[in-house]
Biopython code that builds the backbone (N, CA, C, O; Angstrom):
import numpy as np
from Bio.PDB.StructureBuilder import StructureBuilder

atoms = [
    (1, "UNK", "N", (-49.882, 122.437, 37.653)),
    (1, "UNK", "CA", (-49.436, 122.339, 39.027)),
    (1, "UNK", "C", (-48.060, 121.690, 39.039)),
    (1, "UNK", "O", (-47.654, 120.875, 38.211)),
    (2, "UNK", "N", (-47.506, 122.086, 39.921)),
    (2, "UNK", "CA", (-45.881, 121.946, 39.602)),
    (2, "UNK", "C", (-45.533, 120.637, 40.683)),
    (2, "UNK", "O", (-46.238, 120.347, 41.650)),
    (3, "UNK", "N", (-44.324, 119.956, 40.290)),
    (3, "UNK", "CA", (-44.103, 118.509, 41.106)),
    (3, "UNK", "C", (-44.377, 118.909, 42.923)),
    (3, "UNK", "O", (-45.107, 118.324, 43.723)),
    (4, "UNK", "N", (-43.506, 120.081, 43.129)),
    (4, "UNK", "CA", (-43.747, 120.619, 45.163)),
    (4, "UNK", "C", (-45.323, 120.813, 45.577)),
    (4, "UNK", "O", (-45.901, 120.385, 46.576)),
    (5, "UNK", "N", (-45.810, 121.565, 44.535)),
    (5, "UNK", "CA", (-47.205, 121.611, 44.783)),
    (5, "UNK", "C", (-47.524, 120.788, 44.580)),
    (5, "UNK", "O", (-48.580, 121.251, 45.011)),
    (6, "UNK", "N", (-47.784, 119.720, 44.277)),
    (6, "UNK", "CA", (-48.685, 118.521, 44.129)),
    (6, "UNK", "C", (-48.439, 117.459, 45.478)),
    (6, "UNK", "O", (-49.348, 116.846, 46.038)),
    (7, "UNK", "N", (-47.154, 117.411, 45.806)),
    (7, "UNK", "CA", (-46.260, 117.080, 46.912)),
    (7, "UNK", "C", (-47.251, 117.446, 48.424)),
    (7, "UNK", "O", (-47.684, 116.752, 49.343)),
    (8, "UNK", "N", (-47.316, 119.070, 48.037)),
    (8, "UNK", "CA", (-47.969, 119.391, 49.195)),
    (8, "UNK", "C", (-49.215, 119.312, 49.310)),
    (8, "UNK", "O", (-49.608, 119.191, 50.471)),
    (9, "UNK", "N", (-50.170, 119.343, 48.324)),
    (9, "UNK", "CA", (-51.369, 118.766, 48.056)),
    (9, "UNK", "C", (-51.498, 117.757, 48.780)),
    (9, "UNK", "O", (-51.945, 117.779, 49.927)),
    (10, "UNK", "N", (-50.969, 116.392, 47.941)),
    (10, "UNK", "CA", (-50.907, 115.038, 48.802)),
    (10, "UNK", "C", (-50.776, 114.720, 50.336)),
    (10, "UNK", "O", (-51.300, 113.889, 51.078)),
    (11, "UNK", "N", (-49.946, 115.632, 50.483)),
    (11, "UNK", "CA", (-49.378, 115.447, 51.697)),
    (11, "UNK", "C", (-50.635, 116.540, 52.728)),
    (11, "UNK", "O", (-50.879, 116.160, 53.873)),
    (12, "UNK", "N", (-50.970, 117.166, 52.467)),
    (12, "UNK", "CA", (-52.538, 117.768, 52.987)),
    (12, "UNK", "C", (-53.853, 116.966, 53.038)),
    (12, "UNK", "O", (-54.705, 117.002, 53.926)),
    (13, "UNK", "N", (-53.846, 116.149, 51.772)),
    (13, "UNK", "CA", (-54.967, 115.622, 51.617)),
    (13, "UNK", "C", (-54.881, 114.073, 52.603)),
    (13, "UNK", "O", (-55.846, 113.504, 53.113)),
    (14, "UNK", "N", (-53.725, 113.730, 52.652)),
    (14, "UNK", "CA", (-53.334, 112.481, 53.657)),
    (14, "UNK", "C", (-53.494, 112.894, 55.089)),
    (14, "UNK", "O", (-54.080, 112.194, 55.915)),
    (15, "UNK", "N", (-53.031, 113.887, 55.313)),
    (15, "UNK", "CA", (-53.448, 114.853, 56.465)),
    (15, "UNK", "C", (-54.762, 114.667, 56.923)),
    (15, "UNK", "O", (-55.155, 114.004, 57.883)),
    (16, "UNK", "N", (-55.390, 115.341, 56.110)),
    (16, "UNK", "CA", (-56.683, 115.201, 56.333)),
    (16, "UNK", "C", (-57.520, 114.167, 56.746)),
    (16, "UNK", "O", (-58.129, 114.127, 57.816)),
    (17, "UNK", "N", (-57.533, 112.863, 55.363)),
    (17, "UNK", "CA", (-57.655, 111.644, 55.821)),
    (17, "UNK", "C", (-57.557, 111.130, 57.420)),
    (17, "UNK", "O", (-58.500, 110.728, 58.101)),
    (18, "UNK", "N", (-56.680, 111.210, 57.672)),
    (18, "UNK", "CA", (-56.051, 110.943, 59.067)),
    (18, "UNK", "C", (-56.787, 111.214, 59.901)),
    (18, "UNK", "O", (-57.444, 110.392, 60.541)),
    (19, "UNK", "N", (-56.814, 112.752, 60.083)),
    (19, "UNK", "CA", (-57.843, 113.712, 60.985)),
    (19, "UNK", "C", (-59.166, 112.715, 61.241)),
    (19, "UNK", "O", (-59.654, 112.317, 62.298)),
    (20, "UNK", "N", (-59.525, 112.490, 59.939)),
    (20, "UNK", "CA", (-61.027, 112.426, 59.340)),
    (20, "UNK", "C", (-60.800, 111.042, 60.105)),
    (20, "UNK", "O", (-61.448, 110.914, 61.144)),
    (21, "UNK", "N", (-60.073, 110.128, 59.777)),
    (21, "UNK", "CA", (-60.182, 108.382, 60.474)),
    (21, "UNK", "C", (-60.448, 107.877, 59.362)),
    (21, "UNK", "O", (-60.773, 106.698, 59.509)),
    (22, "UNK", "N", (-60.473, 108.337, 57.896)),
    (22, "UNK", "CA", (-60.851, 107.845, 56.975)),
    (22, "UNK", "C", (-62.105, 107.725, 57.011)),
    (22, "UNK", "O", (-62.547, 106.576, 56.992)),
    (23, "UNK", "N", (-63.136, 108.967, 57.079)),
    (23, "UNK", "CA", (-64.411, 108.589, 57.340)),
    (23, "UNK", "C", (-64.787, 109.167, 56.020)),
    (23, "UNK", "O", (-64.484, 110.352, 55.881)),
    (24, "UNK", "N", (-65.578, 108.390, 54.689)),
    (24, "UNK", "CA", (-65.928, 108.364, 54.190)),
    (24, "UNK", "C", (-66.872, 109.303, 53.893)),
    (24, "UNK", "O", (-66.862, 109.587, 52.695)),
    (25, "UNK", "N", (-67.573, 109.811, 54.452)),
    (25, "UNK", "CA", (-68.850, 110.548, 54.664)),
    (25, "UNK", "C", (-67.951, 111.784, 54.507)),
    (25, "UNK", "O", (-67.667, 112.483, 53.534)),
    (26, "UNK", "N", (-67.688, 111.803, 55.486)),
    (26, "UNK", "CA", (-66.909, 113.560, 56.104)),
    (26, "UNK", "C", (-65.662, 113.638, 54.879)),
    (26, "UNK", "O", (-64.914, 114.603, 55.036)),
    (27, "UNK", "N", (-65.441, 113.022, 54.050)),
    (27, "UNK", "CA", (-64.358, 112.852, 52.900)),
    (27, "UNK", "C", (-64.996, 113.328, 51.861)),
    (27, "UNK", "O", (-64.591, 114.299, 51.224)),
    (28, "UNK", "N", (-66.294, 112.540, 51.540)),
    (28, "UNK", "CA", (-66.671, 112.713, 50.246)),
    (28, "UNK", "C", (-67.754, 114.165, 50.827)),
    (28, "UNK", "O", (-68.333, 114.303, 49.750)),
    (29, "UNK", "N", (-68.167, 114.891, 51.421)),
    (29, "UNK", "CA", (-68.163, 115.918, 52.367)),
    (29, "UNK", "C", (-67.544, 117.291, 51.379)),
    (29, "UNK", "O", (-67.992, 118.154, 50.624)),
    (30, "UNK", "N", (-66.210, 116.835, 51.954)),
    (30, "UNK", "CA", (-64.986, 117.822, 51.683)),
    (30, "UNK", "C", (-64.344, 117.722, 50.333)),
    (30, "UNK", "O", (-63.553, 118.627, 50.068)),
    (31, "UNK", "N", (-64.489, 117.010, 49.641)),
    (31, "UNK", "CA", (-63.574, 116.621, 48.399)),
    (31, "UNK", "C", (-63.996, 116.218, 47.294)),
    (31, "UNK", "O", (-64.223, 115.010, 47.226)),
    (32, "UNK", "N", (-64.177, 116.823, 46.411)),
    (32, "UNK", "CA", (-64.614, 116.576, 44.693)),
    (32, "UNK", "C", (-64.168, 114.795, 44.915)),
    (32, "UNK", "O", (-63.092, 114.347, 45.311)),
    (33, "UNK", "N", (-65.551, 113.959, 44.455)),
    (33, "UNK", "CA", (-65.126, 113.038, 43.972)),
    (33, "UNK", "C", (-64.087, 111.978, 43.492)),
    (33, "UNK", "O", (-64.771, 111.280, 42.744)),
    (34, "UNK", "N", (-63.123, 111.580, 43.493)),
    (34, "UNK", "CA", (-61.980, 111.218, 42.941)),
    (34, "UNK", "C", (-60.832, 112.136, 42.672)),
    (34, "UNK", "O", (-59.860, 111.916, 41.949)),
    (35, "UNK", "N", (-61.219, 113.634, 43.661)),
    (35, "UNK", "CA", (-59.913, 114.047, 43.286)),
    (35, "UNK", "C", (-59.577, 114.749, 45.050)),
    (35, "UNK", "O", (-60.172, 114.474, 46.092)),
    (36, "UNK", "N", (-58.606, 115.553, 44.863)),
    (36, "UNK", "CA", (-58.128, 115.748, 45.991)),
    (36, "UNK", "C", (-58.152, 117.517, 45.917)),
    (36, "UNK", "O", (-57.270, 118.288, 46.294)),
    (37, "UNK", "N", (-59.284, 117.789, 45.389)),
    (37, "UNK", "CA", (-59.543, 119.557, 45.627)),
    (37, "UNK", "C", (-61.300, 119.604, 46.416)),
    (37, "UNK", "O", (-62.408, 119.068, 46.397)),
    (38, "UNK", "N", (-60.624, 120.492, 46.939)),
    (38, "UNK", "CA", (-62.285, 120.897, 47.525)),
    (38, "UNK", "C", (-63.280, 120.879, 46.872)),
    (38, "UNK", "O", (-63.223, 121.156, 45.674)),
    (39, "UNK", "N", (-64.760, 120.463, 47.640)),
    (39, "UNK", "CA", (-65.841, 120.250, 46.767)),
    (39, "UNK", "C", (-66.473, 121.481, 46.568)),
    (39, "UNK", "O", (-67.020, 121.801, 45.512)),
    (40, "UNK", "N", (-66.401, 122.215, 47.627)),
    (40, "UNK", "CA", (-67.247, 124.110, 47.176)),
    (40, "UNK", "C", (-66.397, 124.263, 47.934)),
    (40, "UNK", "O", (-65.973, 123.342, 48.632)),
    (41, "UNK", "N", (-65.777, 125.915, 47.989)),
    (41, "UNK", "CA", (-65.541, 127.004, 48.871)),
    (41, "UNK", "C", (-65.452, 126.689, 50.328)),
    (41, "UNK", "O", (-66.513, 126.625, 50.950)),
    (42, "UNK", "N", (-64.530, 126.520, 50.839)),
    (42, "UNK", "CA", (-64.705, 126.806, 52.372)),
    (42, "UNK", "C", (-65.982, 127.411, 53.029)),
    (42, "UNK", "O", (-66.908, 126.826, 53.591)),
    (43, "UNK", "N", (-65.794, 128.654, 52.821)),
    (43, "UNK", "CA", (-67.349, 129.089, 53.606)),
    (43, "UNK", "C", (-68.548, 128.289, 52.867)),
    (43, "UNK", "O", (-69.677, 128.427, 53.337)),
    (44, "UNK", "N", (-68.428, 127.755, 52.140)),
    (44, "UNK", "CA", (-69.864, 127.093, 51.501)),
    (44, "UNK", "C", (-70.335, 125.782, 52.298)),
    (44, "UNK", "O", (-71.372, 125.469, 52.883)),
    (45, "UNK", "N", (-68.760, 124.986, 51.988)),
    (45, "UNK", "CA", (-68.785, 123.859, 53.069)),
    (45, "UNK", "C", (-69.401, 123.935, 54.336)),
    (45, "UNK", "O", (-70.397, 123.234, 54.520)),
    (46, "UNK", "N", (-68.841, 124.913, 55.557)),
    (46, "UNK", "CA", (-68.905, 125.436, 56.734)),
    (46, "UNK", "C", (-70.641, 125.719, 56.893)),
    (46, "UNK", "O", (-71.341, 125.492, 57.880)),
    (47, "UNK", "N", (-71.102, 126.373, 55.370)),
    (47, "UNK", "CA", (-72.729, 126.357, 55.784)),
    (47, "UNK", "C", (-73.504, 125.571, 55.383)),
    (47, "UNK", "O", (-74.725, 125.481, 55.515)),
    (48, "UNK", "N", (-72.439, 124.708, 54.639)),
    (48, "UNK", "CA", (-73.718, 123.335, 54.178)),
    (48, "UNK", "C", (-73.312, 121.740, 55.205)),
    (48, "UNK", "O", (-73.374, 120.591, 54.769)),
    (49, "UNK", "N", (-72.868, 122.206, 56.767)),
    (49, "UNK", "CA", (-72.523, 121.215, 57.517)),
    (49, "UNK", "C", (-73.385, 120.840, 58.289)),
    (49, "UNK", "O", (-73.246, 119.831, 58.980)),
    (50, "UNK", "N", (-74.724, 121.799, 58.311)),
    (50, "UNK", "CA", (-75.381, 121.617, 59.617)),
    (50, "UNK", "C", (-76.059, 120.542, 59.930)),
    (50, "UNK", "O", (-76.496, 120.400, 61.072)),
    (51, "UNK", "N", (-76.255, 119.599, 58.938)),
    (51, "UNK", "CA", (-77.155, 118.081, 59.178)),
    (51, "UNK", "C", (-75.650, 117.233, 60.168)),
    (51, "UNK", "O", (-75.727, 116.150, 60.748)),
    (52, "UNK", "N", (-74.938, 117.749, 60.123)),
    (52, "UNK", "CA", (-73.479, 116.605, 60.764)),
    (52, "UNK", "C", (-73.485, 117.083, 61.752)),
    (52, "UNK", "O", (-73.868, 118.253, 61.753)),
    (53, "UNK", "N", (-72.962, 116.294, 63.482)),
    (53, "UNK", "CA", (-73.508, 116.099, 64.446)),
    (53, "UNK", "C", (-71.625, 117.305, 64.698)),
    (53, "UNK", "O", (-70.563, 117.546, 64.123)),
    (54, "UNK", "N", (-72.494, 117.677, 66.096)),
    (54, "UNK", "CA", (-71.109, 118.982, 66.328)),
    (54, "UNK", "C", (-69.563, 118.527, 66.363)),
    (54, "UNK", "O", (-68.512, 119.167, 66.377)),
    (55, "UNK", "N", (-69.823, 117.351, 66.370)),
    (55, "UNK", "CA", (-68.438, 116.920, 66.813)),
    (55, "UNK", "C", (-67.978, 116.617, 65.495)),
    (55, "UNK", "O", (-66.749, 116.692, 65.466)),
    (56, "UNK", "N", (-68.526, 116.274, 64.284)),
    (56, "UNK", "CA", (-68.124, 116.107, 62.709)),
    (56, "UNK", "C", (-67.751, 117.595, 62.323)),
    (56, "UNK", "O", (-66.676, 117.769, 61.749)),
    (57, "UNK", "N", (-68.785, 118.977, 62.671)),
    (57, "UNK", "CA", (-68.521, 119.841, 62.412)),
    (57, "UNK", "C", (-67.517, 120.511, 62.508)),
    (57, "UNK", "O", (-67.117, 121.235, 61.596)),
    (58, "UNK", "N", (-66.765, 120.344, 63.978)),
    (58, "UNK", "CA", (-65.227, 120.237, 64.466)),
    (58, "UNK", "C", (-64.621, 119.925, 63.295)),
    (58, "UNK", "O", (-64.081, 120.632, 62.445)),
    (59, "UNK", "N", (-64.782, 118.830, 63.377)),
    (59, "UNK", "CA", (-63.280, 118.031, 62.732)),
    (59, "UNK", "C", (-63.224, 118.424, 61.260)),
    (59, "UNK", "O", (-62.168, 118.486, 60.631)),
    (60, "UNK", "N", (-64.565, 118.716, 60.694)),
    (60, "UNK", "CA", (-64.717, 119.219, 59.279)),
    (60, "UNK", "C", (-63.851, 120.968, 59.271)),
    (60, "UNK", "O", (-63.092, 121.299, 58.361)),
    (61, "UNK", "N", (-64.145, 121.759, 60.317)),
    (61, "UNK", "CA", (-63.379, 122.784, 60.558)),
    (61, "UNK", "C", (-61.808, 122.663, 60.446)),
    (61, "UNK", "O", (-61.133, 123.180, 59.555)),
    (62, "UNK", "N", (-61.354, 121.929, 61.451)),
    (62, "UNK", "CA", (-59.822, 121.335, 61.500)),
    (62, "UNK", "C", (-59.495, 121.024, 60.078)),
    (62, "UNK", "O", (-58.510, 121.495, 59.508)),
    (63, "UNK", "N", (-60.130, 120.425, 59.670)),
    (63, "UNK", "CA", (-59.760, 119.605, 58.249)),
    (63, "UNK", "C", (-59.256, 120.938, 57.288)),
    (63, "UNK", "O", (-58.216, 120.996, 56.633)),
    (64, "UNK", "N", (-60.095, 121.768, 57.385)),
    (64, "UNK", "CA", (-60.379, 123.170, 56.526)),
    (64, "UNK", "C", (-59.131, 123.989, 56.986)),
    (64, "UNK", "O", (-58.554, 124.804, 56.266)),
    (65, "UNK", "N", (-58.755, 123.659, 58.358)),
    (65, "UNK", "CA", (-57.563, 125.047, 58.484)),
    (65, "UNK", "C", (-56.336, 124.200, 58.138)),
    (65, "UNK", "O", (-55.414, 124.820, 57.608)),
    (66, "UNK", "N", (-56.158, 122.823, 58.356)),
    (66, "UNK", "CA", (-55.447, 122.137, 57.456)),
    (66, "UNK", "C", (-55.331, 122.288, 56.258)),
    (66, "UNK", "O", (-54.334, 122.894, 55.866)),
    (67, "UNK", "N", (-56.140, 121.875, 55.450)),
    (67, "UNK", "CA", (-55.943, 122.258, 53.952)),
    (67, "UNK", "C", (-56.002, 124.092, 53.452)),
    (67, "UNK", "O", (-55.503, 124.600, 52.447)),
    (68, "UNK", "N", (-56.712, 124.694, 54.448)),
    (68, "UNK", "CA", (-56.164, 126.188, 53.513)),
    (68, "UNK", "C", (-56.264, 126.978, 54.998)),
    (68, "UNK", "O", (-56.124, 128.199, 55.071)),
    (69, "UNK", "N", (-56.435, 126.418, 55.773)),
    (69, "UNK", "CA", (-56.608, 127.591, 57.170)),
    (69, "UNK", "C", (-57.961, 128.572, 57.095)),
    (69, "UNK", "O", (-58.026, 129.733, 57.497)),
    (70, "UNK", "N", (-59.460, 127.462, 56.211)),
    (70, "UNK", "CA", (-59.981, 128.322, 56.407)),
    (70, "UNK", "C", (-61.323, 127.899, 57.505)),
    (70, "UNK", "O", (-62.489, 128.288, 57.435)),
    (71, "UNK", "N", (-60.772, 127.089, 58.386)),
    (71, "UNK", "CA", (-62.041, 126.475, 59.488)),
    (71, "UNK", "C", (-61.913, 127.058, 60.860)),
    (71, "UNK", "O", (-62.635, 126.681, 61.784)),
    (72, "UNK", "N", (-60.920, 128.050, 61.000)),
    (72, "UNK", "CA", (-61.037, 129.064, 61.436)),
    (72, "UNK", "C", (-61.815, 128.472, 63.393)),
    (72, "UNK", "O", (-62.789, 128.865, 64.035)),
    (73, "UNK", "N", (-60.761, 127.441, 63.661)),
    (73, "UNK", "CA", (-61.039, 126.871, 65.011)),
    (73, "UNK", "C", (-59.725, 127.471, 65.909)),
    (73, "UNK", "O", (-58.547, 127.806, 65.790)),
    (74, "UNK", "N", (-60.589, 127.375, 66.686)),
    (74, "UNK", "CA", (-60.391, 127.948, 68.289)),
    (74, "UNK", "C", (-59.558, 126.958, 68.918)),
    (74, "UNK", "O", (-60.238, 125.971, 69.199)),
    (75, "UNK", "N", (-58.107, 126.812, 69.315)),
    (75, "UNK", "CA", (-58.144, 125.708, 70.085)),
    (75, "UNK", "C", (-58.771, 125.455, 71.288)),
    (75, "UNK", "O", (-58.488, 124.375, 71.806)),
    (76, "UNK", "N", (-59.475, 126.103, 71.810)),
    (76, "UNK", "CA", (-60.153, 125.780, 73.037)),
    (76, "UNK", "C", (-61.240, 124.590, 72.829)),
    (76, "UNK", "O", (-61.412, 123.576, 73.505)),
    (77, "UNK", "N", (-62.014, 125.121, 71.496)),
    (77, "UNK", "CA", (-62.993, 124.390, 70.830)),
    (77, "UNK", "C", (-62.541, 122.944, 71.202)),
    (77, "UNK", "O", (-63.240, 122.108, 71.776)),
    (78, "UNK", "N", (-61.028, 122.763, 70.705)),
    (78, "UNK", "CA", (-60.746, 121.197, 70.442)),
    (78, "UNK", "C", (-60.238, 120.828, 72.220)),
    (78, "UNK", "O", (-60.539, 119.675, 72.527)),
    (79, "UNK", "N", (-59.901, 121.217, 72.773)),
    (79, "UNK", "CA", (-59.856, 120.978, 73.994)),
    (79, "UNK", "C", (-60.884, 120.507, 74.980)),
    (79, "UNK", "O", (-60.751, 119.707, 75.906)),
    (80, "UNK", "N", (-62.208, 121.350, 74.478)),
    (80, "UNK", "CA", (-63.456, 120.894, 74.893)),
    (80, "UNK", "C", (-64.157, 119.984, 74.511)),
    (80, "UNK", "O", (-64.831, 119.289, 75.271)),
    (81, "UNK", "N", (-64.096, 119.836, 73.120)),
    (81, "UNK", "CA", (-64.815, 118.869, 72.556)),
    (81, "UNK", "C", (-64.122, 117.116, 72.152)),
    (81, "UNK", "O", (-64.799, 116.181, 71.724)),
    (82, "UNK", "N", (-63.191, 117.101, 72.337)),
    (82, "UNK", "CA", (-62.071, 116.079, 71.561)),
    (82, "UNK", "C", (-61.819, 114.708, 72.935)),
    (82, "UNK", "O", (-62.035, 114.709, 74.147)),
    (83, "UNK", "N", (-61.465, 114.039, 72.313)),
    (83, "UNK", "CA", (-61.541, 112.455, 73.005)),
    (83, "UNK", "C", (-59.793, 112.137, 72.725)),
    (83, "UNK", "O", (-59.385, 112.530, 71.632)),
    (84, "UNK", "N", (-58.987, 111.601, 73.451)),
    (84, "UNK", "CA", (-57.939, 110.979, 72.941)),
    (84, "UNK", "C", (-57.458, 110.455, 71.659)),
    (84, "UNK", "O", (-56.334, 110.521, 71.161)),
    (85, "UNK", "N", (-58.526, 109.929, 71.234)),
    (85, "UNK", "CA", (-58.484, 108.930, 70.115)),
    (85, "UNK", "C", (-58.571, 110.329, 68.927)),
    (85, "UNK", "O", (-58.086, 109.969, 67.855)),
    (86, "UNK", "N", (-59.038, 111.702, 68.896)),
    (86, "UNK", "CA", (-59.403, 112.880, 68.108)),
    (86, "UNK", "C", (-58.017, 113.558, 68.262)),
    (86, "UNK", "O", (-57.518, 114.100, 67.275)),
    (87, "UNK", "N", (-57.489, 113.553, 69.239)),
    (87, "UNK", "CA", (-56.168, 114.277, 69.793)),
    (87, "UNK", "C", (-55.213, 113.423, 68.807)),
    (87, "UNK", "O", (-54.579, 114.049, 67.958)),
    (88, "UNK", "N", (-55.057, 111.702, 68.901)),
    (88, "UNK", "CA", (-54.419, 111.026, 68.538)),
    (88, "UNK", "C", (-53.952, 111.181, 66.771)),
    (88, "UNK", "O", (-52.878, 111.130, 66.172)),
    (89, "UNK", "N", (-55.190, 111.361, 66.421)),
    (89, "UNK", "CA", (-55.573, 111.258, 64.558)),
    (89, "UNK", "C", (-54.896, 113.045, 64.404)),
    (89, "UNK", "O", (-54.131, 113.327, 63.481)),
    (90, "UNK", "N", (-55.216, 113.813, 65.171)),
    (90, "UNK", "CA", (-54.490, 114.973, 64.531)),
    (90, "UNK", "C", (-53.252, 115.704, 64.647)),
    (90, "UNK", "O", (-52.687, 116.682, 64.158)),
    (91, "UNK", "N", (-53.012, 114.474, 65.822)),
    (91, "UNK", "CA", (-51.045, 114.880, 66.200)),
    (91, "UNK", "C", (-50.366, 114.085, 64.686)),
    (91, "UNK", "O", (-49.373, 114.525, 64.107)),
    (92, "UNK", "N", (-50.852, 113.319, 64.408)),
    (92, "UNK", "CA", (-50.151, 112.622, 63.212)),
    (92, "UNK", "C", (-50.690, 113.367, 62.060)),
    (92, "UNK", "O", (-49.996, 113.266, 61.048)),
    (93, "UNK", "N", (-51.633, 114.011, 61.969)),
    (93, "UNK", "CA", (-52.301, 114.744, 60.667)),
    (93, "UNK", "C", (-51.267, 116.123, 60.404)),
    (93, "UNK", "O", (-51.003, 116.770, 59.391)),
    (94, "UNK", "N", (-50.767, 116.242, 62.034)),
    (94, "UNK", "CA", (-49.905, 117.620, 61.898)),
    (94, "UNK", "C", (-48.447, 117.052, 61.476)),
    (94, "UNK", "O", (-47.646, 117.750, 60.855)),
    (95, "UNK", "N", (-48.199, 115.821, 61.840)),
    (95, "UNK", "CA", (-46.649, 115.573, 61.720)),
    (95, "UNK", "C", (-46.713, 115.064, 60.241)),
    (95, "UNK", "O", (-45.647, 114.899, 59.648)),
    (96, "UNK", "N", (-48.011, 114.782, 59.552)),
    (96, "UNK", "CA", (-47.598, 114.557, 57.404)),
    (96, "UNK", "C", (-47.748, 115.923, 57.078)),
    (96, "UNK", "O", (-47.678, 116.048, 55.856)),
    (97, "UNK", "N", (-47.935, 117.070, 57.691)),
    (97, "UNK", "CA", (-48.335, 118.481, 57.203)),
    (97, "UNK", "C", (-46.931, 118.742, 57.240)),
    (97, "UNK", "O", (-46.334, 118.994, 56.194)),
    (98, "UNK", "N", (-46.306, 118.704, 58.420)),
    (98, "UNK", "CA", (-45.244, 119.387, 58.672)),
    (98, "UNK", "C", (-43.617, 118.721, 58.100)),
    (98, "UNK", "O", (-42.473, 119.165, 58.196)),
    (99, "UNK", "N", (-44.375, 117.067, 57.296)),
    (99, "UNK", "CA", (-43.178, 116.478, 56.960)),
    (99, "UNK", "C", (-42.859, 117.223, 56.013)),
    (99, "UNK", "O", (-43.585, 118.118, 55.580)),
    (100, "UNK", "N", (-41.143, 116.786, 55.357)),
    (100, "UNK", "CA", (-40.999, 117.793, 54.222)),
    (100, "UNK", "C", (-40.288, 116.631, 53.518)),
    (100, "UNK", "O", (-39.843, 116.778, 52.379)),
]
sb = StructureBuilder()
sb.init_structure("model")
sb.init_model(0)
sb.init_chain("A")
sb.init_seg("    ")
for serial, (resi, resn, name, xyz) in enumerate(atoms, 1):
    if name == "N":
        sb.init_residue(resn, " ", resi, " ")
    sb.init_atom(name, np.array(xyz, "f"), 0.0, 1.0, " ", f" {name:<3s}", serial, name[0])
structure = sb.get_structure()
């Protein structure tokens, strides 16, 4: 993996974090152990979410179109479902995505 890609990695996976609030659960969830690659497949993730309450499922989605665009949300979804404080964590999740 080359120095930009790794760059953008990081800078996805901090992303994410963010989104997430640093929630531990919904982290170790999404992410191989100690590293910063996905733990299964997108669609695998997406069908092994259903014990997490709808509003984790959201944000586990978001997280997914963040890191590869594959959570495949609606913005309406987040309009309906989202609290200030959810709005707050992913305006900044978009501005480390979009830093360069």
């Amino acid at each position: 993996m080359g120095e930009e890609e790794n760059r953008g990695t990081q800078r996805s996976y901090n992303a994410v974090c963010v989104l997430l609030g640093h929630n531990e659960r919904l982290l170790e969830f999404i992410f191989e152990p100690g590293d910063k690659r996905l733990r299964q497949r997108a669609g695998i993730l997406k069908e092994d979410f259903w014990n997490f309450e709808e509003h984790e499922q959201l944000l586990i989605r978001v997280a997914l179109d963040l890191w590869s665009g594959s959570g495949h949300v609606q913005l309406w979804e987040m309009t309906e479902a989202w609290d200030r404080n959810d709005w707050q964590r992913f305006q900044a999740a978009i501005e480390l995505v979009a830093s360069v």
